[in-house]
Backbone as CSV, one residue per row, in Angstrom:
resi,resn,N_x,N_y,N_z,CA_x,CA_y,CA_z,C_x,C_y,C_z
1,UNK,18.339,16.024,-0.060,19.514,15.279,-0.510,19.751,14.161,0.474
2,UNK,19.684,12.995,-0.079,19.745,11.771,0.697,21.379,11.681,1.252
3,UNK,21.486,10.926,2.398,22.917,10.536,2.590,22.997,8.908,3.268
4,UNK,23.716,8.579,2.927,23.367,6.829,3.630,24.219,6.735,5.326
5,UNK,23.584,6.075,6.307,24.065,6.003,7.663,23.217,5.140,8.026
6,UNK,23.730,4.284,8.841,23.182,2.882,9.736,21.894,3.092,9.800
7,UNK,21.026,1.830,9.931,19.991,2.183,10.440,20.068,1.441,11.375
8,UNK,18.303,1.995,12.243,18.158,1.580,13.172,17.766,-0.103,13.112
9,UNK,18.386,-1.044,14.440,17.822,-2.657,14.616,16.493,-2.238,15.065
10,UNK,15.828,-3.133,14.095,13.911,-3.014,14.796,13.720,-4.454,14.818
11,UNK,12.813,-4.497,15.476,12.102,-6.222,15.887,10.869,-6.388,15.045
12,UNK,10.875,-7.837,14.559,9.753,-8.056,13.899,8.957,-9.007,14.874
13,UNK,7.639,-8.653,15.176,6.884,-9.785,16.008,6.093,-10.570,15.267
14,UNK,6.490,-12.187,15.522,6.301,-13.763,15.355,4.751,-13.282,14.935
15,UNK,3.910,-13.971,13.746,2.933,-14.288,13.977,2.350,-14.951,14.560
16,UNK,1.030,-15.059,15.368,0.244,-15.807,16.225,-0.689,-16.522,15.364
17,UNK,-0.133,-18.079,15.748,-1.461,-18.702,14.673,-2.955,-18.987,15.388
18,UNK,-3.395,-18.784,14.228,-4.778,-18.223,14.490,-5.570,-19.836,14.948
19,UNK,-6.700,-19.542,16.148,-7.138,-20.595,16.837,-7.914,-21.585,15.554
20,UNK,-7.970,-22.792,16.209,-7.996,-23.613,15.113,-10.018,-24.325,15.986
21,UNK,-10.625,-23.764,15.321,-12.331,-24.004,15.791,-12.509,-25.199,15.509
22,UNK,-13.259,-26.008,16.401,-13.550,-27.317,16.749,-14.919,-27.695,16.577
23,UNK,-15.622,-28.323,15.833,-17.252,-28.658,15.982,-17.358,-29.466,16.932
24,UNK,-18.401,-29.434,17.519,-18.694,-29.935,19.409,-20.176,-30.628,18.172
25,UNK,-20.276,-31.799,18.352,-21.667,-32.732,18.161,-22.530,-32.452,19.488
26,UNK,-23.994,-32.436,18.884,-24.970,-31.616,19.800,-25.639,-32.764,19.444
27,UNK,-26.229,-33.451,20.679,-27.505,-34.568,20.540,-28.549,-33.836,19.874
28,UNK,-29.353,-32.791,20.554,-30.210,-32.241,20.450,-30.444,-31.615,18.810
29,UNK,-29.357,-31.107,17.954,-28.829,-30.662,16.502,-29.463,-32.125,15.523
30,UNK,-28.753,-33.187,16.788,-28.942,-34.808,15.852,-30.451,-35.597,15.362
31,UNK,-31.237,-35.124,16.438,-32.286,-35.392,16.731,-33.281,-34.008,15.805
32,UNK,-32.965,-33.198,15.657,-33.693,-32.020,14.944,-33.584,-32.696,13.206
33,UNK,-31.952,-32.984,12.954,-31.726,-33.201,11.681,-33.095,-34.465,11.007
34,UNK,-32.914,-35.693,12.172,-33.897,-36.778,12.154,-35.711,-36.751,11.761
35,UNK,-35.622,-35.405,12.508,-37.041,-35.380,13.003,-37.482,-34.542,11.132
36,UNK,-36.699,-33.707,10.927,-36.731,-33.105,9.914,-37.093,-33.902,8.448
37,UNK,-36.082,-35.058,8.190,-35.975,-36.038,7.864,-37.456,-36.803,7.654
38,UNK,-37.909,-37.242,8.810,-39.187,-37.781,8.982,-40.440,-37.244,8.455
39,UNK,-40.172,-35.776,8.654,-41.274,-35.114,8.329,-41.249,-34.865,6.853
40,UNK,-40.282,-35.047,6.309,-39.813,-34.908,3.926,-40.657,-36.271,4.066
41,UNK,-39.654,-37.387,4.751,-40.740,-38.408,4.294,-42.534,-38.491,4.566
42,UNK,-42.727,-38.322,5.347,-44.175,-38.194,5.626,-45.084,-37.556,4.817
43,UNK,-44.076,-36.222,4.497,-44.714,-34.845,3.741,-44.802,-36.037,2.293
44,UNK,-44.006,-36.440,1.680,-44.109,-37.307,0.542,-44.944,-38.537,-0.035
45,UNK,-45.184,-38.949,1.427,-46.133,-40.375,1.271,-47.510,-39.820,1.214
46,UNK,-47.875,-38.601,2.109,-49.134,-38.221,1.893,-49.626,-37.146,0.805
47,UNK,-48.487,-36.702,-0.301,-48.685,-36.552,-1.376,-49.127,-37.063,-2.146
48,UNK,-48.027,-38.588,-1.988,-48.380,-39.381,-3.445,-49.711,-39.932,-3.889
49,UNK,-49.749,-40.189,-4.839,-51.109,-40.615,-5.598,-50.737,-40.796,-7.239
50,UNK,-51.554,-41.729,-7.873,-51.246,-42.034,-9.265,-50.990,-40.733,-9.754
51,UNK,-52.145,-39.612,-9.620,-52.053,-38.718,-11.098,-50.808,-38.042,-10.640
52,UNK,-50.459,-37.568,-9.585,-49.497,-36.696,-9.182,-47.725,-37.436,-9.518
53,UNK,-48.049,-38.478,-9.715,-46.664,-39.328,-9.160,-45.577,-39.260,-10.333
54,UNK,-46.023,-38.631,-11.498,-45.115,-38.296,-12.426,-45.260,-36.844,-13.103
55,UNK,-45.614,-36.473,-12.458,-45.788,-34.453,-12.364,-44.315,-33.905,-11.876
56,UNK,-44.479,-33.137,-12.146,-43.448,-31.449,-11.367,-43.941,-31.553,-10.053
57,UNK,-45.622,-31.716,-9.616,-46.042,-31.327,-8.696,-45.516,-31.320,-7.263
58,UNK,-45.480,-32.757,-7.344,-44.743,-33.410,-6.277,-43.088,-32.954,-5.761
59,UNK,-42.534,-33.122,-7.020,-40.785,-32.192,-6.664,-41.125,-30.875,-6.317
60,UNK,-41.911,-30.141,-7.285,-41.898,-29.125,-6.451,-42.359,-28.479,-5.144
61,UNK,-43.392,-29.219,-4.965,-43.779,-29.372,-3.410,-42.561,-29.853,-2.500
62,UNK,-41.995,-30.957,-2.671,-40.911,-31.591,-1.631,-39.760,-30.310,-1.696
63,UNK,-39.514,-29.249,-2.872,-38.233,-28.763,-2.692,-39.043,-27.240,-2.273
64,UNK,-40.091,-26.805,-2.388,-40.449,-25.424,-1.732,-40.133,-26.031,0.488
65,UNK,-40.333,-27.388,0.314,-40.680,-27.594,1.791,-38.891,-27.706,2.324
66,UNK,-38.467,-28.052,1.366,-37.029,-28.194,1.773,-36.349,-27.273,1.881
67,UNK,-36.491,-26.152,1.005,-35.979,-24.583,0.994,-36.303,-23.852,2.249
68,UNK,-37.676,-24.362,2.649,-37.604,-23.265,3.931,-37.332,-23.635,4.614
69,UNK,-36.381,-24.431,5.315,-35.342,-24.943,6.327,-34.154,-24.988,5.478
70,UNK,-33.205,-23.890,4.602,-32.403,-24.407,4.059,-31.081,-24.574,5.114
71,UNK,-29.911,-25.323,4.234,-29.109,-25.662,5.559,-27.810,-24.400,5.363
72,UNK,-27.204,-24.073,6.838,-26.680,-22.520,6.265,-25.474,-23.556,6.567
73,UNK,-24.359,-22.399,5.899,-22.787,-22.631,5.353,-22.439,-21.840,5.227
74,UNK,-20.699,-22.270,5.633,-19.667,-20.830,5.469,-19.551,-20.456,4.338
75,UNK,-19.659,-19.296,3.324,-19.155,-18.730,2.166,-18.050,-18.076,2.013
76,UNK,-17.060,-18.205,1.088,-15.725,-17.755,1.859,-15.716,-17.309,-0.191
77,UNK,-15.418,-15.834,-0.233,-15.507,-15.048,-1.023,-13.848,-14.445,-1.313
78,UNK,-13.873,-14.816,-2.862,-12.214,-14.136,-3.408,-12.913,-12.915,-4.126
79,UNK,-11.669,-11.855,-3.475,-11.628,-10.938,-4.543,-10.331,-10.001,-3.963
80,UNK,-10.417,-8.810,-4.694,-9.363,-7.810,-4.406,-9.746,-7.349,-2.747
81,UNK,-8.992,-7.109,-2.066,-9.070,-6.868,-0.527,-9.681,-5.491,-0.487
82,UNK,-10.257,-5.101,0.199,-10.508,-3.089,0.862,-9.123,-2.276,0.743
83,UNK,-9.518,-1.290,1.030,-8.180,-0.551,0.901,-7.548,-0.709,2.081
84,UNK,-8.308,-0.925,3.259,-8.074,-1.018,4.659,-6.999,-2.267,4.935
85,UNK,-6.781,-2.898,4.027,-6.081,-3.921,4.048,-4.498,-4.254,3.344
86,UNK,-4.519,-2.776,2.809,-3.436,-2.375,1.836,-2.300,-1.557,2.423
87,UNK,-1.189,-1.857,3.400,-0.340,-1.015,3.773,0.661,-0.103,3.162
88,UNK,0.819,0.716,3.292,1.996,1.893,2.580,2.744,2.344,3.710
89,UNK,3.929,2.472,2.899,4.846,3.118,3.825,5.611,4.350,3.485
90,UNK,5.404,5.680,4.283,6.093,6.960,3.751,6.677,7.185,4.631
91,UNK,8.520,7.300,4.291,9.231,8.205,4.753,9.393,9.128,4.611
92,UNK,9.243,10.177,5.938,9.759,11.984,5.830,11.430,11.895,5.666
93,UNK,11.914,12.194,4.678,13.711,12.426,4.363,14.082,12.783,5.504
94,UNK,14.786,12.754,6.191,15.676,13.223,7.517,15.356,13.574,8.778
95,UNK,13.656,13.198,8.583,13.180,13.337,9.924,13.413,12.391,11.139
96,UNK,13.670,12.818,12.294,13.917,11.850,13.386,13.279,12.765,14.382
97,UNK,12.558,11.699,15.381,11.767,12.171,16.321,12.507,12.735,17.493
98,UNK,14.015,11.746,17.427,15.059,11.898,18.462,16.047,13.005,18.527
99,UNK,15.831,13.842,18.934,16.994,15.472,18.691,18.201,15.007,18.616
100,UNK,18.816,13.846,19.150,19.962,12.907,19.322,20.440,12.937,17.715
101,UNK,19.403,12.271,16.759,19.345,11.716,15.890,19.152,12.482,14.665
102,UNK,18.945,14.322,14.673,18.956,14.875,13.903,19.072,15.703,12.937
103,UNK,18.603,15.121,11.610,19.921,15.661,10.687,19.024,16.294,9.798
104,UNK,19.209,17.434,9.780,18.160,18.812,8.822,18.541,18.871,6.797
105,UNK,19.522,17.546,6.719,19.548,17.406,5.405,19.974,19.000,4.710
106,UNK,19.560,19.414,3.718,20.180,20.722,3.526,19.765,21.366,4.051
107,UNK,20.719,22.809,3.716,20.357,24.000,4.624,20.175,24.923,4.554
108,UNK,18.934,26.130,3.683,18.994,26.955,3.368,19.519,27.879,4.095
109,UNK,19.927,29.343,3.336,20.752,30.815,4.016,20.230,31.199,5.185
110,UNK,18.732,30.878,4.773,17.545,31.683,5.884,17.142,30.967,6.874
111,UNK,17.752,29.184,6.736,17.338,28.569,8.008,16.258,27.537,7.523
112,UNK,15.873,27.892,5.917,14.911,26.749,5.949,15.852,25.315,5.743
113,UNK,14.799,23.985,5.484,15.996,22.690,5.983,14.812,21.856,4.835
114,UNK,15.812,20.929,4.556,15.379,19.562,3.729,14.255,19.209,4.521
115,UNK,14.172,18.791,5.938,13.991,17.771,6.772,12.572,18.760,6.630
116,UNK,12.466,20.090,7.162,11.196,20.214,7.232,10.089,20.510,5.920
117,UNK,10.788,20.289,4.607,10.333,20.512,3.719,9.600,18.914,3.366
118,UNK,10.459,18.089,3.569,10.309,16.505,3.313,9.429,16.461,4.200
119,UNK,9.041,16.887,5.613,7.961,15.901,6.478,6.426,16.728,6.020
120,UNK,7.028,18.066,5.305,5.487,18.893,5.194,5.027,18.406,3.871
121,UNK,5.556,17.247,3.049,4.781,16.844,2.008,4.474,15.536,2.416
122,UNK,5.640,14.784,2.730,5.510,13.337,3.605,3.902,13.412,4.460
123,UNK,3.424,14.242,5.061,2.506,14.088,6.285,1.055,14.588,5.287
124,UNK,1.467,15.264,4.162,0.338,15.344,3.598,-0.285,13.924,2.801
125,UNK,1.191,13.698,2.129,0.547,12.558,1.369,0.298,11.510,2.609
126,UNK,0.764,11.274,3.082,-0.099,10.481,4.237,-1.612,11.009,4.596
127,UNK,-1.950,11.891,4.580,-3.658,12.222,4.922,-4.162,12.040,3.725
128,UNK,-3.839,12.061,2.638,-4.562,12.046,1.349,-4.276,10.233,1.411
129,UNK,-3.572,8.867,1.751,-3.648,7.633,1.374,-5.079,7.573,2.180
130,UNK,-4.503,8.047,3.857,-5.303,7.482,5.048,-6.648,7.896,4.371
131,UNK,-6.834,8.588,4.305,-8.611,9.573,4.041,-9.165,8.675,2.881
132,UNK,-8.302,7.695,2.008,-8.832,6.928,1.168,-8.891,5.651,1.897
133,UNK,-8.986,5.342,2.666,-8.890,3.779,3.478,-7.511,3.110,3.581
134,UNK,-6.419,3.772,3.275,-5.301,2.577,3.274,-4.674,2.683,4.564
135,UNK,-3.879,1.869,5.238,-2.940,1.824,6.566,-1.903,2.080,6.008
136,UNK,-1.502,3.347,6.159,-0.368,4.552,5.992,0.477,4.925,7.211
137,UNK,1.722,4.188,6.966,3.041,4.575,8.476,3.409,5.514,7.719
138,UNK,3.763,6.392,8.607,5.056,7.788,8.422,6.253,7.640,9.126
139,UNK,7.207,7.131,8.596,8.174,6.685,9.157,9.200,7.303,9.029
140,UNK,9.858,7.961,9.869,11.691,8.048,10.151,12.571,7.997,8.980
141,UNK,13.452,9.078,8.925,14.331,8.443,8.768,14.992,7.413,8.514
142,UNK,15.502,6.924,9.678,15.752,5.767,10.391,15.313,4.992,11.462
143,UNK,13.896,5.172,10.782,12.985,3.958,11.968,13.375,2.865,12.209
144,UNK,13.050,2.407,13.454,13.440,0.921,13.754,12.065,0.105,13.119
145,UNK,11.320,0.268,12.761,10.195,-0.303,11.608,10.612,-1.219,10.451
146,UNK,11.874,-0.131,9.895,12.421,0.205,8.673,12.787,-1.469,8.498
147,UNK,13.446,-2.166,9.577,13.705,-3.678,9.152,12.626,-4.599,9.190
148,UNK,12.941,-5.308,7.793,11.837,-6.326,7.444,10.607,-5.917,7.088
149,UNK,10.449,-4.554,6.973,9.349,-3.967,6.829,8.261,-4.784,5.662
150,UNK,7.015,-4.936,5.528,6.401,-5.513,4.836,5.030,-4.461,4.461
151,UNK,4.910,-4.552,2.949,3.936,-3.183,2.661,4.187,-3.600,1.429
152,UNK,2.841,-2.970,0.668,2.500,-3.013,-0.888,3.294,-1.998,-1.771
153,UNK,3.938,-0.719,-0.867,4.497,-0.082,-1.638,5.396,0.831,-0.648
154,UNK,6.717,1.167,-0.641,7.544,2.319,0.108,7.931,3.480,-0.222
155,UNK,7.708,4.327,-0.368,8.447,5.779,-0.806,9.235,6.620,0.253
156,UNK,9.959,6.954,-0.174,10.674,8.022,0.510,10.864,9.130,0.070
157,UNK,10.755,10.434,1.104,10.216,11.482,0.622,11.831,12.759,0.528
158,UNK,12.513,13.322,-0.343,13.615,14.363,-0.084,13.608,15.225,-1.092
159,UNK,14.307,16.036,-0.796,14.569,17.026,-1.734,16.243,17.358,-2.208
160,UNK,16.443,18.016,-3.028,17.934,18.429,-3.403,18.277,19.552,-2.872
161,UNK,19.445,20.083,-3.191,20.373,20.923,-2.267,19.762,22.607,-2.773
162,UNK,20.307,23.254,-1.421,19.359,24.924,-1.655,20.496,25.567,-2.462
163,UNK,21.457,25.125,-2.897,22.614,26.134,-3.337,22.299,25.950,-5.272
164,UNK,22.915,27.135,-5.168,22.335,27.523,-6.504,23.390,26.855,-7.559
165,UNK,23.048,25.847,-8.333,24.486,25.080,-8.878,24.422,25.675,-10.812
166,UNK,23.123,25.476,-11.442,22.979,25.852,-12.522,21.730,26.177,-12.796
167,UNK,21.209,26.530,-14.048,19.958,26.335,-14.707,19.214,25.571,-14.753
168,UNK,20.075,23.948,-15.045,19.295,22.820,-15.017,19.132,22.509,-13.738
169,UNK,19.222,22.651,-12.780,18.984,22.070,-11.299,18.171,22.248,-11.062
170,UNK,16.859,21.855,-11.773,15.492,21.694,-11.023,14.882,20.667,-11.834
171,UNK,13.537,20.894,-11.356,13.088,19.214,-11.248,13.017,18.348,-10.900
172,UNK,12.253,17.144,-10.934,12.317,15.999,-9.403,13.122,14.691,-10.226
173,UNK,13.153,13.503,-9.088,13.585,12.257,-10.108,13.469,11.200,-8.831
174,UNK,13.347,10.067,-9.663,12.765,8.968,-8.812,13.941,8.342,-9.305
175,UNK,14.100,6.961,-8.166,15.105,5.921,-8.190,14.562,4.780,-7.081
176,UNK,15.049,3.352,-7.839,15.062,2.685,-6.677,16.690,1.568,-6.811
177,UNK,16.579,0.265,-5.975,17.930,0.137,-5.725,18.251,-0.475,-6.874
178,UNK,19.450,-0.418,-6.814,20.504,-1.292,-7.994,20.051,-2.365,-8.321
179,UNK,19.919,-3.288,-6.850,20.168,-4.711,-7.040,18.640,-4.859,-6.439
180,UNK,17.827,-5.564,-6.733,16.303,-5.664,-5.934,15.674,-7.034,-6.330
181,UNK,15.520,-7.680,-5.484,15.015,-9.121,-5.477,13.877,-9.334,-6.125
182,UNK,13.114,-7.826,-6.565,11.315,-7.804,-7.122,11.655,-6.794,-7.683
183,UNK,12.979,-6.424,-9.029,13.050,-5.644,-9.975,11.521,-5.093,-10.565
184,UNK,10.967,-5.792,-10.882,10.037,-5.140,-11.967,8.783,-4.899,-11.009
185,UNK,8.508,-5.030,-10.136,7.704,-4.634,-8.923,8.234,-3.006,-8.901
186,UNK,9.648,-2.324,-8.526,10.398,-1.735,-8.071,10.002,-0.398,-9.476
187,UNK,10.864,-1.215,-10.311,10.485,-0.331,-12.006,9.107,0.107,-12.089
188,UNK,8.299,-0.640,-11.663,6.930,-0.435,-12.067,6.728,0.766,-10.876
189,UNK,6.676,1.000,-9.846,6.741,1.689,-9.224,7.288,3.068,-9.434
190,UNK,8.977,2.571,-9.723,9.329,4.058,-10.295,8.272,4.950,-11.566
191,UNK,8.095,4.123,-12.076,7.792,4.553,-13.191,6.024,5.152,-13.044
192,UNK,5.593,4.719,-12.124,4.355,4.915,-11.575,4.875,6.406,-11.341
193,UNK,5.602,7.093,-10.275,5.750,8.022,-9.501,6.278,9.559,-10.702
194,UNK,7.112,8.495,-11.193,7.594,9.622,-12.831,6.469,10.044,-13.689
195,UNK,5.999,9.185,-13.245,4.264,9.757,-14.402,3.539,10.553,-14.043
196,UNK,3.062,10.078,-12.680,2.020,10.941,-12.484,2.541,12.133,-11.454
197,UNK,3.949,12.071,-10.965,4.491,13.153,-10.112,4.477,14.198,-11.574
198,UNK,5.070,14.125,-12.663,5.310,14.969,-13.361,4.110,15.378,-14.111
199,UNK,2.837,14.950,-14.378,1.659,15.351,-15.006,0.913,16.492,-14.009
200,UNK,1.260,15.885,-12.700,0.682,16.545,-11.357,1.302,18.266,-11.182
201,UNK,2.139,18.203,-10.959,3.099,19.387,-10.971,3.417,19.903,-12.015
202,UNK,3.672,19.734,-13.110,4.248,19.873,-14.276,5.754,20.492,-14.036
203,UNK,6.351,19.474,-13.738,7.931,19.798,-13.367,8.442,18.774,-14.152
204,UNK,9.653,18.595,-14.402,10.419,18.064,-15.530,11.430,17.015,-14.757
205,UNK,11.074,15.965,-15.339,12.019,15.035,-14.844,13.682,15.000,-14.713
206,UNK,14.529,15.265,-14.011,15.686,14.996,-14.095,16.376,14.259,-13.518
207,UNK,16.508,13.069,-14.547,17.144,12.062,-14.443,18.568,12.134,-14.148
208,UNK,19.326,13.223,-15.072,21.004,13.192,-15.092,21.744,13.707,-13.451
209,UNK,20.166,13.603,-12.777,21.268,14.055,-11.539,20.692,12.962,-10.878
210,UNK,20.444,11.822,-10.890,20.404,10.452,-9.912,21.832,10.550,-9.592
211,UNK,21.585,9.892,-7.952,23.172,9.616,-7.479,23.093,8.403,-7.223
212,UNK,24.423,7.665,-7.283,24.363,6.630,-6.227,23.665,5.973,-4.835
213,UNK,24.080,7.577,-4.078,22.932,7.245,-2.974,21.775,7.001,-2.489
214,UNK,21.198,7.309,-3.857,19.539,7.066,-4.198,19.611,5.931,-4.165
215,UNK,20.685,5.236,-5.403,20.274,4.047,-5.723,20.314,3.174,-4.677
216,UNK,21.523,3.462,-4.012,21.917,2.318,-2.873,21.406,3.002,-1.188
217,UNK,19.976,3.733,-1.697,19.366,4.108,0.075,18.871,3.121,0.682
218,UNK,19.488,3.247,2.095,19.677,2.650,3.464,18.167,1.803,3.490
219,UNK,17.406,2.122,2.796,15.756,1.024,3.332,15.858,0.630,2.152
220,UNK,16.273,0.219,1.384,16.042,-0.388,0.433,16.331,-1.697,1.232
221,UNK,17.498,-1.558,1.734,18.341,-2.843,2.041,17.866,-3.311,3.566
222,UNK,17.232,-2.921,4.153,16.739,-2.393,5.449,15.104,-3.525,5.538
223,UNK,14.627,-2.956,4.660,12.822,-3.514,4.446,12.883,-4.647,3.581
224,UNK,11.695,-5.688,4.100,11.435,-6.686,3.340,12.108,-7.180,1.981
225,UNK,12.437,-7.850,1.425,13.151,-8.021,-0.032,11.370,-7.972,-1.015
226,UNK,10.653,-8.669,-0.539,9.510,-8.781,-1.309,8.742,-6.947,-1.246
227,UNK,8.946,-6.334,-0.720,8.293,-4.565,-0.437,9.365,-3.563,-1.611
228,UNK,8.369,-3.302,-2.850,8.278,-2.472,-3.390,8.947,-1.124,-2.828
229,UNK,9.844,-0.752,-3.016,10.546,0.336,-3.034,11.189,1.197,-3.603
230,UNK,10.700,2.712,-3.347,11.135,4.100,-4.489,11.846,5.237,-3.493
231,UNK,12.528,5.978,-4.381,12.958,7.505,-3.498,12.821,8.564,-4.189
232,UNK,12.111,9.363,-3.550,11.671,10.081,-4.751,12.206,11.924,-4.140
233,UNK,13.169,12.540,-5.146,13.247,14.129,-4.506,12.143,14.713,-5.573
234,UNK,11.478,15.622,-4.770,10.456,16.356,-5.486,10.838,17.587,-6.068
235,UNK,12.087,18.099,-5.905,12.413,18.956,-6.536,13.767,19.673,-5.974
236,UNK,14.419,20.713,-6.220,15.785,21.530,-5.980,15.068,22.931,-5.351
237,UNK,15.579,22.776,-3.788,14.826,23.641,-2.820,16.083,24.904,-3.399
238,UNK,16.758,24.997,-4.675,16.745,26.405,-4.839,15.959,27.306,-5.485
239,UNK,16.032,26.737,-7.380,14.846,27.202,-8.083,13.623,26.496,-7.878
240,UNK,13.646,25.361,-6.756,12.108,24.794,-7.155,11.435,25.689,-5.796
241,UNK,12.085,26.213,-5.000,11.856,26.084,-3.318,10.396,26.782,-3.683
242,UNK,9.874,28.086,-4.094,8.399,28.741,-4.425,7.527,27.598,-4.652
243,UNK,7.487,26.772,-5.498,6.601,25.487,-5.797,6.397,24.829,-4.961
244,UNK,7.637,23.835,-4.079,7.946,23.092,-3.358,7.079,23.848,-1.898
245,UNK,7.637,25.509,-1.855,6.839,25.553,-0.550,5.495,26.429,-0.192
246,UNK,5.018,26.552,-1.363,3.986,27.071,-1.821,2.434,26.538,-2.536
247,UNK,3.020,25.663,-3.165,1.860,24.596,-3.559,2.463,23.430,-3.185
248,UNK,2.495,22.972,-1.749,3.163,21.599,-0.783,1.718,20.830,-1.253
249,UNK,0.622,21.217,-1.617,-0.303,20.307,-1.684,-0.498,19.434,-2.696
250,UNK,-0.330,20.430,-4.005,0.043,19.874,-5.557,1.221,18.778,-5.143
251,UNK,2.173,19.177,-4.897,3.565,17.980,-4.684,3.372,16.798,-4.439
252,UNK,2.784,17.052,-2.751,2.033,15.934,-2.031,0.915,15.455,-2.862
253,UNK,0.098,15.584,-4.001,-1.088,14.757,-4.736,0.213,14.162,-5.909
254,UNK,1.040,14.669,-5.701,1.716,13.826,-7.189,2.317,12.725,-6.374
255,UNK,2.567,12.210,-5.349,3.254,11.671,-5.133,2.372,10.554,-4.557
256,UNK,1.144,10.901,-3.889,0.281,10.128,-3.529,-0.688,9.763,-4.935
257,UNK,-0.617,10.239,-6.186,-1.451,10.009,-7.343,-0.147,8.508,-8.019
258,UNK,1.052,8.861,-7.849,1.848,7.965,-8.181,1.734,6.779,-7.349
259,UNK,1.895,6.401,-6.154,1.516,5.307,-5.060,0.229,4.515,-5.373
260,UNK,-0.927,5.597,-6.044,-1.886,5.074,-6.279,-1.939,3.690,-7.593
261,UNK,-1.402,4.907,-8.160,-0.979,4.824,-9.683,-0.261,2.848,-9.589
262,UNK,0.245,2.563,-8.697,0.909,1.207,-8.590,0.137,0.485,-7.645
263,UNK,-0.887,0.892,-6.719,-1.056,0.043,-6.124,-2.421,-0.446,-6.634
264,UNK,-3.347,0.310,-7.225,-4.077,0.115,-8.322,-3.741,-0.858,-9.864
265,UNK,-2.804,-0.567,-10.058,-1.840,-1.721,-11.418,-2.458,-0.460,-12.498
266,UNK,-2.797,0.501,-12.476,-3.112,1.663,-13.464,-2.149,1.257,-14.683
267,UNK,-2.716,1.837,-15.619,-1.936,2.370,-16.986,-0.931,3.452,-16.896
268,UNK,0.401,3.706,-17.724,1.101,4.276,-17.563,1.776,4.777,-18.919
269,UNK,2.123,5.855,-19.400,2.448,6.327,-20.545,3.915,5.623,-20.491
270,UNK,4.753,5.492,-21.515,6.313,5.238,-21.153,6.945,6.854,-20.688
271,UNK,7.985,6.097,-19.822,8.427,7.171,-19.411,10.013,6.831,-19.871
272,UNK,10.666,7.856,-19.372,12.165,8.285,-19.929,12.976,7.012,-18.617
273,UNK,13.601,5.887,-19.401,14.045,5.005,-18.493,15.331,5.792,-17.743
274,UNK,15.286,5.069,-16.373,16.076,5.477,-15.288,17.366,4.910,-15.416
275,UNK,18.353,5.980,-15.646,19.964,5.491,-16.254,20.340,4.648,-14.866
């Protein structure tokens, strides 16, 4: 269960522009180009002759001789980047590294806690991005990261409350913010995580318990305006808690199959829009 509180001021460091390479003229380069030169012509005059002089023969002789000195050049290649080049960002719900700073989110009878339920799926789906090539932070809480943050996609990882409220209180549900400068970046995302979190697990979406605080969580407003951002509870650590802490691995692939699911631009069934 999310709750909203300050975050931490983090620093963003200035990019360094990148050195700007200089061609240095080489006498010796000048004199090779020349000599090279001399020798096409030469190679040509002691070709020619009537019968040859309107043949293939001749071009193709001058361009086999020209090919094997060809002249090299930079090739500078578009396409989709490596994965290695693709950052994600996962927050563990209520984790803080700082004992100062921490808040165990709910609280089961027996002592179990939000916080350690959220970092034991949080840290998985992080080994399942990393192990595919992507640069995967596990971030806080309230990391000082958290500002300006810049990444292809953000999730945040929680769960709902251990107290037993009804029947319907289970199931997971995704949200992102109200107001978002890259709405349909954001939607697309949610809707990424609703798909394939719920095909993964086979747990049932419940939407009717979004709160406010989802909508309006602290990194939304915190990270980059252009960075894709979701919050996702995986389920109600009362009736879900057996699932949730029993198959943590299933959870953790739905959530990392959803991340995928958007950062890939995948296909997506419609899902049940987010009130």
């Amino acid at each position: 269960m999310i709750e909203n509180k300050p975050g931490l001021q983090g620093q963003m460091l200035r990019p360094q522009p990148a050195p700007v390479l200089k061609k240095k003229s080489s006498l010796i380069g000048n004199l090779q180009a020349v000599f090279a030169v001399a020798i096409l012509m030469a190679t040509l005059f002691t070709m020619w002759n009537p019968a040859n002089l309107f043949s293939n023969q001749l071009l193709n002789q001058a361009l086999q001789s020209f090919v094997s000195n060809p002249v090299s050049e930079l090739v500078v290649t578009q396409g989709t980047p490596p994965a290695t080049f693709t950052r994600i960002g996962i927050i563990a719900g209520h984790y803080s590294a700082d004992p100062a700073k921490f808040d165990p989110g709910s609280v089961c009878s027996d002592g179990l806690t939000e916080e350690k339920v959220n970092y034991s799926i949080a840290y998985l789906v992080y080994q399942k991005l990393t192990a595919l090539g992507y640069q995967v932070d596990l971030l806080q809480e309230f990391d000082s990261k958290l500002m300006g943050y810049q990444a292809a996609a953000l999730v945040s990882i929680h769960n709902d409350s251990c107290q037993y409220i009804n029947e319907d209180a289970t199931g997971y549900k995704v949200a992102s913010a109200i107001a978002s400068a890259s709405p349909e970046n954001d939607t697309r995302l949610t809707n990424c995580l609703i798909d394939r979190y719920g095909k993964d697990t086979g747990m049932r979406l419940n939407s009717n318990t979004i709160t406010p605080d989802m909508q309006m969580y602290h990194a939304f407003y915190s990270v980059n305006s252009q960075t894709p951002a979701a919050i996702i509870e995986t389920g109600f650590l009362n009736l879900d808690r057996t699932f949730l802490t029993e198959h943590t691995d299933t959870v953790a692939q739905g959530v990392a199959d959803g991340i995928l699911c958007y950062i890939r631009n995948e296909s997506i069934e419609s899902v049940t829009p987010t009130p």
